[in-house]
Structure formats: structure tokens, C-alpha cells
N, C-alpha and C positions, 0 to 999 in steps of 0.2 A: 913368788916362785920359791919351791924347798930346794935349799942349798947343801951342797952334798953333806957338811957336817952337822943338818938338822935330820939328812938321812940315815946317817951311820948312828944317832943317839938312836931315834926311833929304833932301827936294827936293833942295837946292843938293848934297849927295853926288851923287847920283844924276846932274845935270849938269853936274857934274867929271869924272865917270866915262864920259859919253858926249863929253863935249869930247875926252877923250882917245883916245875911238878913233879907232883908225886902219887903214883897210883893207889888207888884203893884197895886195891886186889889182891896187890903182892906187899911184902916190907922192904922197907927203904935197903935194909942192905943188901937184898936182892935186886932192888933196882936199880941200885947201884953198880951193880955190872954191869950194866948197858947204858946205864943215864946219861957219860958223855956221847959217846956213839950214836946213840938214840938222837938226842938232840940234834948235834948235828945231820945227820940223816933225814930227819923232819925238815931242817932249814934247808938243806940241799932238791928236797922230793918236788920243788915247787915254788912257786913264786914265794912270796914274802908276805907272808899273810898267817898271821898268828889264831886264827880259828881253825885255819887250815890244818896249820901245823901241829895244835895241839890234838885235833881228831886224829892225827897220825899216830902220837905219841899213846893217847887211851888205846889203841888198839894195839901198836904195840906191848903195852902194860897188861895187855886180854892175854896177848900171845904168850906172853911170860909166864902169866899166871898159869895157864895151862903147860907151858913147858915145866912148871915148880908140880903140877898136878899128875906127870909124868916119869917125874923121873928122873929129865935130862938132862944135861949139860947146859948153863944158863948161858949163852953167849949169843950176841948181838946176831950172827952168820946163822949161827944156828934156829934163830928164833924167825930164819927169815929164806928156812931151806924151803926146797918144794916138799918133804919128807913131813914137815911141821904142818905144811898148808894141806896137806892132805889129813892129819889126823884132825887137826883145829877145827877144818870143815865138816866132819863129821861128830868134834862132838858138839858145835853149833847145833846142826842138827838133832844131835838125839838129846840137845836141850830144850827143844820144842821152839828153837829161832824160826821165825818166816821165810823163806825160801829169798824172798828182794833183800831182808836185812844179810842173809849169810852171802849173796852175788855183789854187795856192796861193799863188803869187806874183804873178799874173795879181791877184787876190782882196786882197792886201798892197797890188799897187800901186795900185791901184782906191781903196783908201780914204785912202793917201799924197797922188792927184792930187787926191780930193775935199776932203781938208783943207785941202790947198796952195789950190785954188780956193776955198775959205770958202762949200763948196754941202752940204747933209745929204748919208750915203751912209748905206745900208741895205745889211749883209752877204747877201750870195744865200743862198739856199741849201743848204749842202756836195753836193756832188758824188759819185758814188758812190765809197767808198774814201778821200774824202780825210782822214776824221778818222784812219783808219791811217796815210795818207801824213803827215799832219801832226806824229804822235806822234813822241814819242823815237825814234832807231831804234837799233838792237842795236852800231851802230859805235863808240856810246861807252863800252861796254869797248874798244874798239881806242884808244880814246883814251887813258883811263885807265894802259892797260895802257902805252904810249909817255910817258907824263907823271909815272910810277910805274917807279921805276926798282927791280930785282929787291933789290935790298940794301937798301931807305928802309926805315928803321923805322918801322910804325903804332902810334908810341907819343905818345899824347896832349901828354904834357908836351913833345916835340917840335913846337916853335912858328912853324917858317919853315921855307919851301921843300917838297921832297917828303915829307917827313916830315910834315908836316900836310897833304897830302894824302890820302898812307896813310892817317892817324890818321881822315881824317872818311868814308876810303871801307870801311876796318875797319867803323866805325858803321852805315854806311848795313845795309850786311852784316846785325850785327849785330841792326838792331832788322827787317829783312826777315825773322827767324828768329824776333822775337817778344821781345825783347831791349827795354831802355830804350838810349836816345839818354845816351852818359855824356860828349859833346867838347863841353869849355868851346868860349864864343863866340869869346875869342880865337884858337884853333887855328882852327875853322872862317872867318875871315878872314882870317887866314896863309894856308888852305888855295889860296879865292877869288883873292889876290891870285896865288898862285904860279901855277897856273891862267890866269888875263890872263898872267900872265908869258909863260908858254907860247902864247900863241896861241890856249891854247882854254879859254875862259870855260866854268866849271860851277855848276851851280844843286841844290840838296837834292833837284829834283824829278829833275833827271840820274842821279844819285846813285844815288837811291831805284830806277829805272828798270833803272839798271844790274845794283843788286842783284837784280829782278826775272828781268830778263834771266839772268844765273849761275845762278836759282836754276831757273827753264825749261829749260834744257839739262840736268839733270839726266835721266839716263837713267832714267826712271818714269813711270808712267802720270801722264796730266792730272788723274785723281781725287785720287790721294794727292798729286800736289803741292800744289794744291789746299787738301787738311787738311793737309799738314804746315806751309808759308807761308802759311795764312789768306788766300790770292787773291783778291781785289776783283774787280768787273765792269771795274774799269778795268784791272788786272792781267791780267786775259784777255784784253784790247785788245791788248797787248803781245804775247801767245801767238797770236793774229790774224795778227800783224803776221810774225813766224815763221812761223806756217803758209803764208802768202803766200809766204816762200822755200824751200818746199821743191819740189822738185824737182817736174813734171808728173804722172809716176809714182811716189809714195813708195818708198823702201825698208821692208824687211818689219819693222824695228822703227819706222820712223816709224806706219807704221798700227799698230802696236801703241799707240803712245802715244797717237797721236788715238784710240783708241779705249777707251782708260782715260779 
């Protein structure tokens, strides 16, 4: 059983970890006007859950960025008017965003400004397509693959930097085939941190995703991938999520595969 003072460390990790982000988008002493508020605001928007949280904070860091590209007054209140949500959402838009990723953040910000006002907010809906827009999407092997450099050994006992990245992304690999999970916790937070290192923060559920993803492209029917990775309903979410990029007119093996 977690006893409460293994819970309040966890806590205070958790916002160490968001004290320390820091947006790409804006400079630190911009983001410095809002970083504590922010913070706590994230902590308060929702359970306790530091993916959670930190999705809150990147968008907030978007918001900024656009309010520094405006003009206006950098402040926490401000960045979280309806007056802000309406120009943000437009220029999402005329930056060529997707209609599911601008209702998703639209959706985000909605319950950021209801917390910040101390009023109940009731999630809408989802919209059609957004639980696909929301999901992982297939970029992170592109990530992966840039953060992973062609030489990194995935050897477990490799405790720092790409190498315990390799080592937890071997894994994910690994048990996506049906495999036991065998990386000590230390490598997989070696992993974690090198990852922040990098600029792009990943989570088991990434990971796991990814493997998914590698294992979809495989040139075979959807039946036998299916039985060969043991695919989930959510794992089909992901092959959803692919079929949405394929081309208007498939190619003559893509309807093969849709069609296994």
C-alpha cells in the first residue's frame, strides 16, 4: 500500500518536473511571468497525472507564444480570456492546423479557463474524429528515430543517455511481439530523463504506440497482424489513424491490406 508520505514525494517530483519546463516557443523570461501560476494551474486542472499536466502547460506555452506575437499583455488571466480563444483559434487555423487538433485545444482550453475561474466545467462531447486526432500519432517513430542515434547500443546494462533509450525502446518492441518487459527501472529513467534532455519527453504509452505503429506497416493483411501481435480495440484505433493517411485512391496493395 502507498503511504501518504510516499505520495506527497511522488507529488513534489512531479512539480519539480513541471517547474522546470520550459517552452520552446517563448524565452524563459517571458515565461516566467506565468511559470508559477501556470504550474500550479496545471496541478489544479485535473487529477494528478504529469502527462496530463504537462500537455496543459505546452499549450499554455502556444498561448503565450501567440500572445508575445500580438502584442499583448503577458499575464496568466489574460492568456486564458475568451478574447485570446478567439484570436488563437483563428490563427490555428489560418496556420493550416486540422479542424480535430484546433477542437482539442479549443476543449483543453476550456477547462484551463474554468479552473483558472474556480467555475465546474463538463467535458463536451468528442467531436467526430477527435479520439483519432487525439491519439498518438505515427510521428513518434520519427522522433524516436532522431533521438536514437544508428550506433546506441539497446543494451539494458546501458544506464545514461541513448543507450537507455534504445534499451526501453528494444522493450517496448519486444513485449508488442508478446515478450516480458525485462528493463530495470533504473535504465527506464535514464531513458525518461535523456528524452526531456532532447526536447521530447516520452511516456511507456509512446513507446508501446510506436511499437504498434512498426508493427502496422508491416506488409500483411490486417487479419494476420492481428493474430500475430495480439491487437487490441485500441491498437486498431492506431491502424484508424493510418488508414486516415492514406491516399483518396489506395494503392492496389493498400486495398489488399484493408481487405485482410
Amino acid at each position: 500500500m502507498t503511504t501518504p508520505s510516499a505520495t506527497d514525494a511522488s507529488a513534489s517530483r512531479v512539480r519539480a518536473r513541471l517547474e522546470e519546463y520550459q517552452p520552446t516557443s517563448v524565452s524563459p523570461l517571458t515565461w516566467d511571468l506565468v511559470r508559477g501560476e501556470a504550474v500550479e494551474l496545471a496541478l489544479r486542472a485535473g487529477p494528478t497525472n504529469e502527462g496530463r499536466a504537462r500537455k496543459d502547460l505546452e499549450l499554455i506555452g502556444d498561448v503565450v507564444r501567440h500572445l508575445v506575437s500580438t502584442g499583448v499583455e503577458i499575464t496568466l488571466g489574460q492568456a486564458l480570456s475568451d478574447t485570446t480563444l478567439a484570436s488563437y483559434d483563428t490563427a490555428l487555423l489560418a496556420g493550416g492546423a486540422a479542424g480535430g487538433t484546433v477542437e482539442n485545444k479549443r476543449g483543453r482550453f476550456r477547462r484551463l479557463q474554468a479552473t483558472h475561474r474556480g467555475v465546474p466545467w463538463r467535458k463536451p462531447r468528442r467531436a467526430d474524429g477527435e479520439r483519432l486526432e487525439s491519439s498518438i500519432q505515427p510521428e513518434v517513430l520519427e522522433d524516436l528515430a532522431r533521438m536514437i542515434p544508428s550506433g546506441a547500443a539497446p543494451d539494458p546494462a546501458t544506464r545514461r543517455g541513448a543507450g537507455a533509450l534504445a534499451a526501453a525502446w528494444k522493450d517496448a518492441r519486444r513485449r508488442r511481439r508478446g515478450g516480458n518487459s525485462s528493463l530495470p527501472a533504473a535504465v527506464w529513467a535514464s531513458a525518461r530523463e535523456y528524452a526531456r534532455s532532447q526536447g521530447r519527453p516520452i511516456t511507456r504509452a509512446e513507446l508501446d504506440a510506436a511499437a504498434t505503429y512498426e508493427a502496422l506497416a508491416e506488409l500483411q493483411p490486417a487479419a494476420r497482424l492481428m493474430q500475430s501481435y495480439r491487437l487490441t480495440r485500441r491498437d486498431l484505433d492506431l491502424a484508424v489513424v493510418l488508414a486516415g493517411r492514406l491516399p483518396e485512391a489506395p494503392e492496389p496493395e493498400h486495398r489488399d491490406l484493408l481487405r485482410g
